[in-house]
C-alpha positions as CSV (number, residue, x, y, z in Angstrom):
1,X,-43.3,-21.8,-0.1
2,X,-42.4,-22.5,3.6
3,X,-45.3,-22.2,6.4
4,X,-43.1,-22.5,9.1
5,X,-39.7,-20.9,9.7
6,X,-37.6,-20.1,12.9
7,X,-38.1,-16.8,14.6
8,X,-34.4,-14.9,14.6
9,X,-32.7,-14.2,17.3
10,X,-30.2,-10.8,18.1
11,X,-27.3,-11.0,16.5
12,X,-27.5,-14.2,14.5
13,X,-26.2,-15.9,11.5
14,X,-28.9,-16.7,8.9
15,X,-26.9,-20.4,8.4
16,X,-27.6,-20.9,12.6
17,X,-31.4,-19.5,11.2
18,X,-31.6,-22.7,8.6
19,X,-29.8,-25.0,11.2
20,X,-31.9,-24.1,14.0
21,X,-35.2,-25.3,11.4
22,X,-33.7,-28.8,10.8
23,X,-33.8,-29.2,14.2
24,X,-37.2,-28.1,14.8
25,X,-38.9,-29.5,11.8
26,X,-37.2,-33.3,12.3
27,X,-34.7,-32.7,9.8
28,X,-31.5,-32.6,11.3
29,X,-30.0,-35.6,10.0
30,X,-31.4,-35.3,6.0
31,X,-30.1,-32.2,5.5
32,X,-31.2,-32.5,1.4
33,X,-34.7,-32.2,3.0
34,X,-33.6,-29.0,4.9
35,X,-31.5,-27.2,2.0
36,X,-34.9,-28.3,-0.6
37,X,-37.1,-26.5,1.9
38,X,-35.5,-23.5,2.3
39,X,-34.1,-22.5,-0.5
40,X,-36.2,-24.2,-3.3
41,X,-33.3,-25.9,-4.9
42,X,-31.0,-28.4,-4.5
43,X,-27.7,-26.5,-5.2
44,X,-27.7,-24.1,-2.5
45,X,-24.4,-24.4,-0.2
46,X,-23.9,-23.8,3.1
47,X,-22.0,-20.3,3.9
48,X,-21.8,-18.9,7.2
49,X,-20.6,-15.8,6.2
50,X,-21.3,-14.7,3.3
51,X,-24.0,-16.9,1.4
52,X,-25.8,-16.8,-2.3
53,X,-29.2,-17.6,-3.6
54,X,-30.8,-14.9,-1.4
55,X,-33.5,-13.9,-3.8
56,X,-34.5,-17.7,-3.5
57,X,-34.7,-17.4,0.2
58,X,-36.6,-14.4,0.8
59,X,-39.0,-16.0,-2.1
60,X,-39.2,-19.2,-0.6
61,X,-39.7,-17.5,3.0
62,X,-41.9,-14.5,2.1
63,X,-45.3,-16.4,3.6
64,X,-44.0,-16.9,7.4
65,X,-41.1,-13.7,7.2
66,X,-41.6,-10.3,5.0
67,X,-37.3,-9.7,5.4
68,X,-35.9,-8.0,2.0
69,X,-32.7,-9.2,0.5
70,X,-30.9,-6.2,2.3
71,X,-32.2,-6.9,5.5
72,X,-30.8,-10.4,5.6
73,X,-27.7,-9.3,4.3
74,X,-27.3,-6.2,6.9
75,X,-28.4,-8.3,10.0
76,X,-27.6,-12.0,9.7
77,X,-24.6,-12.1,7.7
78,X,-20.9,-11.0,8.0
79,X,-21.1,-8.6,5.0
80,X,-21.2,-5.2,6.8
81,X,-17.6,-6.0,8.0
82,X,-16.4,-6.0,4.3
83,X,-18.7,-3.6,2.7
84,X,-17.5,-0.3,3.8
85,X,-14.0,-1.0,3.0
86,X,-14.6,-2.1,-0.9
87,X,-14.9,-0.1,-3.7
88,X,-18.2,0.9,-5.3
89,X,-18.3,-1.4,-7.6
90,X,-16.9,-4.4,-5.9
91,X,-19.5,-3.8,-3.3
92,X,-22.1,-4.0,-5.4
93,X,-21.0,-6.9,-7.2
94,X,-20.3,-8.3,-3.9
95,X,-24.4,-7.7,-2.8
96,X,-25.5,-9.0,-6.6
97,X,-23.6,-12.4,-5.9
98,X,-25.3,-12.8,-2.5
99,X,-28.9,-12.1,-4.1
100,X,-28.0,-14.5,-7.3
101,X,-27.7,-18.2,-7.4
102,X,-24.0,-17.9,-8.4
103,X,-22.0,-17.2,-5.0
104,X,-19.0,-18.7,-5.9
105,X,-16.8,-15.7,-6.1
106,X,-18.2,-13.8,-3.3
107,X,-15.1,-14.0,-0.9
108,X,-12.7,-13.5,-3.7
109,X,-14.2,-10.0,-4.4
110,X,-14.6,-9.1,-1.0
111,X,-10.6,-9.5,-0.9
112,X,-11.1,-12.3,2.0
113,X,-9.4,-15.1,-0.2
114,X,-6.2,-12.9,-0.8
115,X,-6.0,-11.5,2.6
116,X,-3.0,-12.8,5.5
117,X,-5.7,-12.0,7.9
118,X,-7.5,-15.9,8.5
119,X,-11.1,-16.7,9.0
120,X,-11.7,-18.8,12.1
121,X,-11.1,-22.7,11.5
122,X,-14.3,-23.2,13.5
123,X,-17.4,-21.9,14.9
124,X,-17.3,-20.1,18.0
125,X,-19.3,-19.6,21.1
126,X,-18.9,-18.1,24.8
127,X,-19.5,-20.9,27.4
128,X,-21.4,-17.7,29.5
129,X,-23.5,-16.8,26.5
130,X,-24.4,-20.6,25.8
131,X,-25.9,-21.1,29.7
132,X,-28.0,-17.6,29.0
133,X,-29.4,-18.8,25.6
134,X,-30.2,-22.0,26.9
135,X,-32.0,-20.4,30.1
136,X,-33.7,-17.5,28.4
137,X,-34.7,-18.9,25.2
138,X,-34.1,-23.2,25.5
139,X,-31.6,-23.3,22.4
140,X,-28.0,-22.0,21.6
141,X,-27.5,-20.5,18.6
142,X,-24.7,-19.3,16.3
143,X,-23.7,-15.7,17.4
144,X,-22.6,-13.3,14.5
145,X,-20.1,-11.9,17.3
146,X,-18.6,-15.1,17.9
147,X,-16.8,-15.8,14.2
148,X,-15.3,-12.5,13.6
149,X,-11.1,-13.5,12.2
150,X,-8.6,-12.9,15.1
151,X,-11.2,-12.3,17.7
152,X,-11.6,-14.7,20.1
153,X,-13.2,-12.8,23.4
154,X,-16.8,-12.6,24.1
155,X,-16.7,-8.9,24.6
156,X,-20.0,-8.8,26.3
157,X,-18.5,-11.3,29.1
158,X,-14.5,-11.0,28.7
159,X,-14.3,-14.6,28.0
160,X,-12.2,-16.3,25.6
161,X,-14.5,-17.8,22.6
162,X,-14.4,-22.0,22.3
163,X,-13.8,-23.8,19.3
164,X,-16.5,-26.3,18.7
165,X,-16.2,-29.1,16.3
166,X,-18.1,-28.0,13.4
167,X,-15.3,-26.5,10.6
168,X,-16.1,-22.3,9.5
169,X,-16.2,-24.1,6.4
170,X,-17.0,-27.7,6.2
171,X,-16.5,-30.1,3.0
172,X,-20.2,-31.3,3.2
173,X,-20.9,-28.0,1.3
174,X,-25.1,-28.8,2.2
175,X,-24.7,-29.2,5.6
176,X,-25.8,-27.0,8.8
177,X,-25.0,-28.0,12.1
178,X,-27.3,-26.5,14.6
179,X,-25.4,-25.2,18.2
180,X,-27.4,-27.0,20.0
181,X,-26.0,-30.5,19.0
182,X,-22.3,-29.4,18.7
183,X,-21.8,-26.6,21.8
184,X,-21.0,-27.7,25.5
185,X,-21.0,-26.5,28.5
186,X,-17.1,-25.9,29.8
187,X,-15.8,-23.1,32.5
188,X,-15.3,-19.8,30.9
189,X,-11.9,-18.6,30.9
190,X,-12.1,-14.9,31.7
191,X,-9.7,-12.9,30.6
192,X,-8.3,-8.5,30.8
193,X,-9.0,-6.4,27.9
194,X,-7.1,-3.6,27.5
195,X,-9.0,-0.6,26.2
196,X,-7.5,-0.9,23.3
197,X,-8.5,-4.4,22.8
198,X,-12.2,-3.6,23.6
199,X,-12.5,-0.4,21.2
200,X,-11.2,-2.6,18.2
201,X,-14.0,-5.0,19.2
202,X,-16.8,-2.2,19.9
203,X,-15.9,-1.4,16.2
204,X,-16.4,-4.5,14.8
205,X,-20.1,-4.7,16.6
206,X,-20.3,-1.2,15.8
207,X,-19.9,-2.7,11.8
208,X,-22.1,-5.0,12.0
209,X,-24.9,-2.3,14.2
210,X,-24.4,0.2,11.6
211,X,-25.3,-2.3,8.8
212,X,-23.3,0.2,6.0
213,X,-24.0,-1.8,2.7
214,X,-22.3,1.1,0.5
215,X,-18.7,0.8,-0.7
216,X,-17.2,3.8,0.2
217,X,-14.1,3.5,-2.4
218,X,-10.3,3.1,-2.4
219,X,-10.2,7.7,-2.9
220,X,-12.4,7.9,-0.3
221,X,-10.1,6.2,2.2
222,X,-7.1,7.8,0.5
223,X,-8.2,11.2,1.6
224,X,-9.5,10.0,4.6
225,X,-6.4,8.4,5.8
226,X,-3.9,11.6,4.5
227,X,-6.2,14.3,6.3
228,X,-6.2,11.8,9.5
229,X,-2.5,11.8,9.3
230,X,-2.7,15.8,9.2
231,X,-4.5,16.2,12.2
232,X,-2.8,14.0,14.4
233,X,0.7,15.4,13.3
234,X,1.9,12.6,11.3
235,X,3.6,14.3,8.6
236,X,6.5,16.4,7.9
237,X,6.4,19.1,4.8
238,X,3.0,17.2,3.7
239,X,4.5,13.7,3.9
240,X,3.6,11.4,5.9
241,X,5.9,9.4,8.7
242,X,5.4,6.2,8.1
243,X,8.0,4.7,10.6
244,X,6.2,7.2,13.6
245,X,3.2,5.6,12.6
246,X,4.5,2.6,12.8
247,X,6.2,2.7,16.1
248,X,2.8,4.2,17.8
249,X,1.2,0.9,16.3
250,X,3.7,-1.2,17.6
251,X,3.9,0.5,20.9
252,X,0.1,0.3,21.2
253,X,-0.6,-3.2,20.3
254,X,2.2,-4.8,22.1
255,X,1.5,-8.1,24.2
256,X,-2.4,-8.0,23.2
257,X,-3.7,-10.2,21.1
258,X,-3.7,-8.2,17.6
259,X,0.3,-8.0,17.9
260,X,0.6,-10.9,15.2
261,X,-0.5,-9.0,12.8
262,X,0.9,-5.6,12.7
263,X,4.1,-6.0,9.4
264,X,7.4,-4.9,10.2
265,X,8.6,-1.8,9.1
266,X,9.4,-1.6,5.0
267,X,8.0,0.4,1.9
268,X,5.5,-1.9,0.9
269,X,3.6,-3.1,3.7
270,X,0.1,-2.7,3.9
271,X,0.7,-0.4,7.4
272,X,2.2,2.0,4.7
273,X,0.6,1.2,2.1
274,X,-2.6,2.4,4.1
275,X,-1.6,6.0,4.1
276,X,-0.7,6.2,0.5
277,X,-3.1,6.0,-2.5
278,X,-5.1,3.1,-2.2
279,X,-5.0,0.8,-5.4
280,X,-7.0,-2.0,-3.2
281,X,-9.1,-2.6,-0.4
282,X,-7.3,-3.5,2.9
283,X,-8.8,-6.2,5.2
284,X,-11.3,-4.6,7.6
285,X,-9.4,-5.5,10.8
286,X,-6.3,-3.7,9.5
287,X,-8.5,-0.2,9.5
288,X,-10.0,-0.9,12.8
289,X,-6.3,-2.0,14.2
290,X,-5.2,2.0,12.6
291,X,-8.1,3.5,13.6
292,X,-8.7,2.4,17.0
293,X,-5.2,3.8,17.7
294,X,-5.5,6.9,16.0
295,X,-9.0,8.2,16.9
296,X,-10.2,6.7,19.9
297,X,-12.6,10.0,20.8
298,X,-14.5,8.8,18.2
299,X,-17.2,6.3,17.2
300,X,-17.0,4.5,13.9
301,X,-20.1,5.6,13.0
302,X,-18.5,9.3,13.1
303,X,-15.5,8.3,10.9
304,X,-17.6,6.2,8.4
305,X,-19.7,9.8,8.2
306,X,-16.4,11.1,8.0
307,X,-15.3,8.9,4.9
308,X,-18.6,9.8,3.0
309,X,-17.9,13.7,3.1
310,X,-14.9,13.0,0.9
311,X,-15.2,12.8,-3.4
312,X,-15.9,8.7,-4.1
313,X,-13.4,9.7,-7.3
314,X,-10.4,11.1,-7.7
315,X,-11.0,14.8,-9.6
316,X,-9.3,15.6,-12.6
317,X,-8.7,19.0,-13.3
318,X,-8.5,20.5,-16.8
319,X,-6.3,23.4,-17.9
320,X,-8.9,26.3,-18.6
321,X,-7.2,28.6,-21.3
322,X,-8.8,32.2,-21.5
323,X,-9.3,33.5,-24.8
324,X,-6.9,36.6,-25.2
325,X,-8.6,38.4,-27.3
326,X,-5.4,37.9,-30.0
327,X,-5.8,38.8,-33.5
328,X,-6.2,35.7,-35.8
329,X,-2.9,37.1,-37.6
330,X,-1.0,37.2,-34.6
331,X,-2.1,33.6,-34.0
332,X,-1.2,32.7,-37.5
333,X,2.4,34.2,-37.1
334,X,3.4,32.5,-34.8
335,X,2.0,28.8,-35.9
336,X,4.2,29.7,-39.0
337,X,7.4,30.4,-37.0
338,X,7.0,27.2,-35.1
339,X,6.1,25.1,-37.9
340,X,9.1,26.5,-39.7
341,X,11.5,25.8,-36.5
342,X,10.3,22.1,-36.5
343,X,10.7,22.0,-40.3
344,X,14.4,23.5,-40.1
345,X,15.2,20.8,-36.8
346,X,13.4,18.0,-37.7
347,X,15.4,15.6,-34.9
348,X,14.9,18.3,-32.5
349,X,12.1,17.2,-30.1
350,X,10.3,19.8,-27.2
351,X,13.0,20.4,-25.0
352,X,15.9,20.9,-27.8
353,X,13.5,23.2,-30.0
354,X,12.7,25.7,-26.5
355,X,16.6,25.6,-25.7
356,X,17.1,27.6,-29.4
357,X,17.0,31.4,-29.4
358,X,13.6,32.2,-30.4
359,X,12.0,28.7,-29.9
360,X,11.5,29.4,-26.0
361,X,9.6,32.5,-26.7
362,X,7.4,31.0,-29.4
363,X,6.4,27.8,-27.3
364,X,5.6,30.3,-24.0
365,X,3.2,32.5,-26.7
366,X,1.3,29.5,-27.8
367,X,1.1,27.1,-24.8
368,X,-1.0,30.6,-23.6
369,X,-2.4,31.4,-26.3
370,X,-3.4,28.5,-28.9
371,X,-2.6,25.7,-26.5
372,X,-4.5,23.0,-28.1
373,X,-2.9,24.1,-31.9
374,X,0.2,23.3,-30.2
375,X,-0.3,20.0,-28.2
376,X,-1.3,18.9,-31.7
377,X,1.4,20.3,-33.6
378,X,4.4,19.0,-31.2
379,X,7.4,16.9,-32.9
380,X,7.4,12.9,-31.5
381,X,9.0,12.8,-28.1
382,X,12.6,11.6,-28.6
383,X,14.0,8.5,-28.5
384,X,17.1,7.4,-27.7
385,X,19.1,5.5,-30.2
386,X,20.5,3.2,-27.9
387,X,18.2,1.4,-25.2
388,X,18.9,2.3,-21.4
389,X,19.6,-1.4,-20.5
390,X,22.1,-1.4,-23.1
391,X,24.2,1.6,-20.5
392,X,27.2,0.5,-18.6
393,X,25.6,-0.7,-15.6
394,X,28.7,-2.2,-13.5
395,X,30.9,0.6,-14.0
396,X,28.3,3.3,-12.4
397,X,27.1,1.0,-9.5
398,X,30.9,0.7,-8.5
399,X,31.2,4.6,-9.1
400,X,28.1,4.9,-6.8
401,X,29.8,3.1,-3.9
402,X,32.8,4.8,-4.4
403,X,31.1,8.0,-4.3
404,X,28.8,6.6,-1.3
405,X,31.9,5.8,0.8
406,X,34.0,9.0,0.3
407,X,31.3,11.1,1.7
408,X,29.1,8.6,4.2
409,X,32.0,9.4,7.5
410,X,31.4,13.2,7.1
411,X,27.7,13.3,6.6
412,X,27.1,10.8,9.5
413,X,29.4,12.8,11.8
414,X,27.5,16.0,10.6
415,X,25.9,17.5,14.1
416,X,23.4,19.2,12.4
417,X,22.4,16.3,10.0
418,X,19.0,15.3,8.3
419,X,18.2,11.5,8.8
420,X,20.5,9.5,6.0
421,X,17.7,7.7,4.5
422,X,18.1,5.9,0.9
423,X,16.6,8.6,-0.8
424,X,18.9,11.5,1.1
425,X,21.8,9.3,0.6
426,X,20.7,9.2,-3.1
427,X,20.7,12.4,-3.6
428,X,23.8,12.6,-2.9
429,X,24.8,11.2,-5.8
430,X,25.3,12.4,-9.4
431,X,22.4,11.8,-11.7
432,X,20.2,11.0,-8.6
433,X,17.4,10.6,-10.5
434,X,18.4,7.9,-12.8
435,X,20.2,5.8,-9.8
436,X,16.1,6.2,-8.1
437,X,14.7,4.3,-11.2
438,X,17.3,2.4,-11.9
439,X,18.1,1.3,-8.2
440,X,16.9,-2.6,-9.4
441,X,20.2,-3.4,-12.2
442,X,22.4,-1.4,-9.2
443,X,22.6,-4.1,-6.8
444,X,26.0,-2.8,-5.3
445,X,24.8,0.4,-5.2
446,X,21.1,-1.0,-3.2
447,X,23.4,-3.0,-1.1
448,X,25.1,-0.4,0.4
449,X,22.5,1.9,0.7
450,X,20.2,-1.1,2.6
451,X,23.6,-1.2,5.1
452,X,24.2,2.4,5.8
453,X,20.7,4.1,5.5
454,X,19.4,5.2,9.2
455,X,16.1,4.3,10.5
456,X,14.3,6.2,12.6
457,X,15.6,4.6,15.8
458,X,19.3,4.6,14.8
459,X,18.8,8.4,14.2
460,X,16.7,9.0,17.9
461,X,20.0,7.5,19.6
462,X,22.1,10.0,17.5
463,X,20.2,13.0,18.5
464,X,20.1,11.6,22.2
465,X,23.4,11.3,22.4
466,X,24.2,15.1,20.9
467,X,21.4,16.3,23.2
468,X,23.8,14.9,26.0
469,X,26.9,16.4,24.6
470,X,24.9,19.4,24.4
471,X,23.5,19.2,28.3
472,X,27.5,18.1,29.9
473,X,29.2,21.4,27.9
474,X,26.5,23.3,29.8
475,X,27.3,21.7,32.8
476,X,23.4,20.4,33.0
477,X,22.8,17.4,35.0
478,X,21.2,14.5,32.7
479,X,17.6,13.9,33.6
480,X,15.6,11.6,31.3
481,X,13.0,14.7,30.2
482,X,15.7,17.1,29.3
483,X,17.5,14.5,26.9
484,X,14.4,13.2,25.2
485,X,13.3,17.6,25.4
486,X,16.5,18.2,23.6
487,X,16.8,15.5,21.6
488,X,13.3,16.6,20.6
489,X,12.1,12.7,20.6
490,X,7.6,12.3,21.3
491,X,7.4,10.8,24.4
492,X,4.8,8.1,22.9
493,X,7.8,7.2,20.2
494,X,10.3,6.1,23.1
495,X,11.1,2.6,22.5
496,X,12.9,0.1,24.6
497,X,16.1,0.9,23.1
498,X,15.7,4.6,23.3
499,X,15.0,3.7,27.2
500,X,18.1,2.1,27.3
501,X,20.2,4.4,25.4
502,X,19.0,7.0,28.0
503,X,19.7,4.5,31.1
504,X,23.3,4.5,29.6
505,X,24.0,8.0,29.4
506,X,22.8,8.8,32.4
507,X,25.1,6.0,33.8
508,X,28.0,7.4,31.9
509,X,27.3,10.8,33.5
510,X,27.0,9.6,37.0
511,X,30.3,7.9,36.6
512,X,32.1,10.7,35.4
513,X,30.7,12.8,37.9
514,X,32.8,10.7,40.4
């Protein structure tokens, strides 16, 4: 049991905690003696961000600081950051590995090992906040703040963050390196914010403030993110528009320092993937890139409350069938004349038997009626004799193109046209269905539709450019608002070549008008 520990200071790491006691005890350079003392054992390691053997801390500790296990983990670690955005039981398997001596797998449930999104190389500290630390309280220490991934601003004095020498996570695995030895005094580098920079930075303090150590769930966010998408009008006919999401990120983050990490524009990237069902957690800086966009009249603590109001599982409905009040001979009837349809078809499966005269009435009768006699009393769902990759796949992907390119000049040239995405284009197609699950042995077929399918861009510039037929057969002069009113194009989803496209036309009306 330890009679003398450091005091904490605001916002620090419980590993700058341990450091700052080596130093004052005599210690610093037989850290064995340091890692023995504190923790009671000799296996501990060193984690900045999210450490174990918290149970033998708080025991060890308990004398000189009452703290409880959640306490340390909600104020001088990085866990609230992760926390929120993992599932229920990840988060508390997450919070048992911290408490138990067995921390090695910590990171990999939190999701940060199989993330894009890196952890700083090193540790991190604002010049301006070192010279206040050393003036106010005599020692530096190792600011929560300071290691968060990506950002590298001291948001309380708009400075860029220095690396010092000291590795996020070193190969001496029993090693703390205090501030005080390894910071130095250098001339801040100030730098401009935008607002957009500083709310996604406000949220992450506001993370770590909050100090949420519940998993809210992958359904949770699911709802969250689809009702979000409903109120700011990002979806058409209950689907959302991924690629107008995508464009307001873009547009939003572009030249600050978060750019890097927004994904281009495809089906699986986890910019989309974040609006659909949620089948894993999503790096927390990815939510507060989305969110800080999307709802920036609100705090995060309002959209975590937010979050909770929602079911933390999916609900799965039951059929409910009444009881009709039919006679048990009635009932009986009609088992016997289904029965003796099977009987009389036995290769007949569901679909074949209801297509006969008086199977579709009998099935109707007791899917209301007896429902679960006859979920029981079903024949085998068909199989076919032949496997599907045993079909002729080269003869209908060539058939596909053929069909593709005989109607792709009238469709596109269609004034009153939907977007000719893959799955319109598909549609197009006989058995459209089969050609959507089948897309991967139809590699002509995927080809042609990755060539010719129109993104969201290419069909802006074709509405612009009807909205300018439209205005010069009216005899309207072309003004920037009426094309972009006609072409009936957001004014937030203008891009640089939508700017251009308009520049052009209103050139090319200008010239004619010579």
């Amino acid at each position: 049991m330890l009679t003398y520990f450091t005091v904490p200071y605001d916002d620090e790491l419980l590993y700058s905690c341990i450091a700052r006691y080596g130093c004052h005890t005599g210690q610093a350079q037989n850290q064995k003696a340091v890692v023995r003392d504190v923790w009671g054992t000799d296996s501990a390691v060193a984690i900045p961000d999210l450490p174990s053997h918290l149970q033998d801390f708080v025991d060890n500790v308990g004398t000189v600081w009452k703290v409880t296990i959640n306490e340390l983990i909600a104020q001088f670690t990085l866990a609230p950051l992760y926390i929120p955005f993992l599932s229920d039981q990840q988060a508390r398997q997450v919070l048992s590995s911290m408490e138990s001596k067995f921390g090695g797998n910590i990171h990999t449930r939190a999701g940060i090992v199989a993330s894009r999104v890196p952890i700083p190389a090193h540790f991190r500290y604002c010049p301006q906040c070192l010279e206040e630390q050393l003036a106010e309280l005599g020692e530096p220490y190792w600011r929560r703040m300071h290691q968060l991934p990506i950002i590298d601003v001291c948001i309380i004095h708009s400075c860029k963050l220095e690396d010092s020498a000291v590795p996020f996570h070193p190969k001496q695995k029993h090693h703390y390196c205090a501030a005080i030895l390894e910071c130095h005094s250098r001339q801040a580098r100030y730098v401009e914010l935008t607002e957009l920079e500083r709310r996604v930075i406000e949220y992450h303090k506001e993370l770590l403030d909050v100090s949420l150590l519940e998993g809210l769930g992958t359904n949770r966010w699911t709802l969250y993110y689809q009702e979000l998408a409903k109120e700011r009008g990002l979806t058409h006919k209950s689907r959302v528009q991924h690629e107008i999401i995508h464009q307001s990120l873009i547009k939003a983050w572009k030249g600050t320092l978060l750019e890097p990490i927004l994904p281009g524009m495809n089906e699986n990237s986890w910019l989309t993937n974040l609006f659909r069902k949620h089948r894993k957690s999503f790096h927390p800086l990815r939510h507060l890139m989305v969110l800080s966009v999307l709802t920036p009249d609100k705090k995060l603590s309002e959209i975590l409350q937010q979050v909770k109001t929602f079911p933390p599982e999916q609900v799965r409905t039951k059929q409910v069938f009444k009881v009709t009040g039919n006679t048990h001979e009635e009932i009986k009837a009609h088992r016997n004349e289904w029965v003796k349809l099977m009987a009389v078809h036995p290769n007949y499966g569901v679909k074949k038997l209801r297509k006969l005269n008086p199977g579709g009435r009998i099935y109707a009768w007791l899917y209301r009626n007896d429902y679960p006699w006859l979920m029981q009393n079903c024949p085998k769902k068909e199989t076919s004799p032949e496997g599907i990759r045993d079909g002729d796949y080269p003869s209908w992907d060539k058939q596909n193109v053929r069909v593709l390119t005989s109607i792709y000049k009238d469709l596109f040239q269609s004034k009153g046209r939907k977007r000719l995405t893959t799955s319109h284009l598909i549609q197009k197609l006989p058995r459209a269905n089969s050609v959507q699950k089948h897309l991967v042995d139809l590699p002509l077929t995927k080809q042609w539709l990755s060539l010719h399918a129109e993104s969201l861009e290419d069909y802006q510039v074709f509405r612009l450019k009807l909205a300018y037929q439209h205005l010069t057969e009216r005899h309207q002069t072309i003004k920037r608002w009426r094309l972009i009113r006609v072409a009936n194009i957001r004014e937030e989803l203008v891009t640089e070549r939508i700017e251009r496209e308009i520049i052009a036309l209103k050139k090319l009306w200008r010239s004619r008008q010579k």
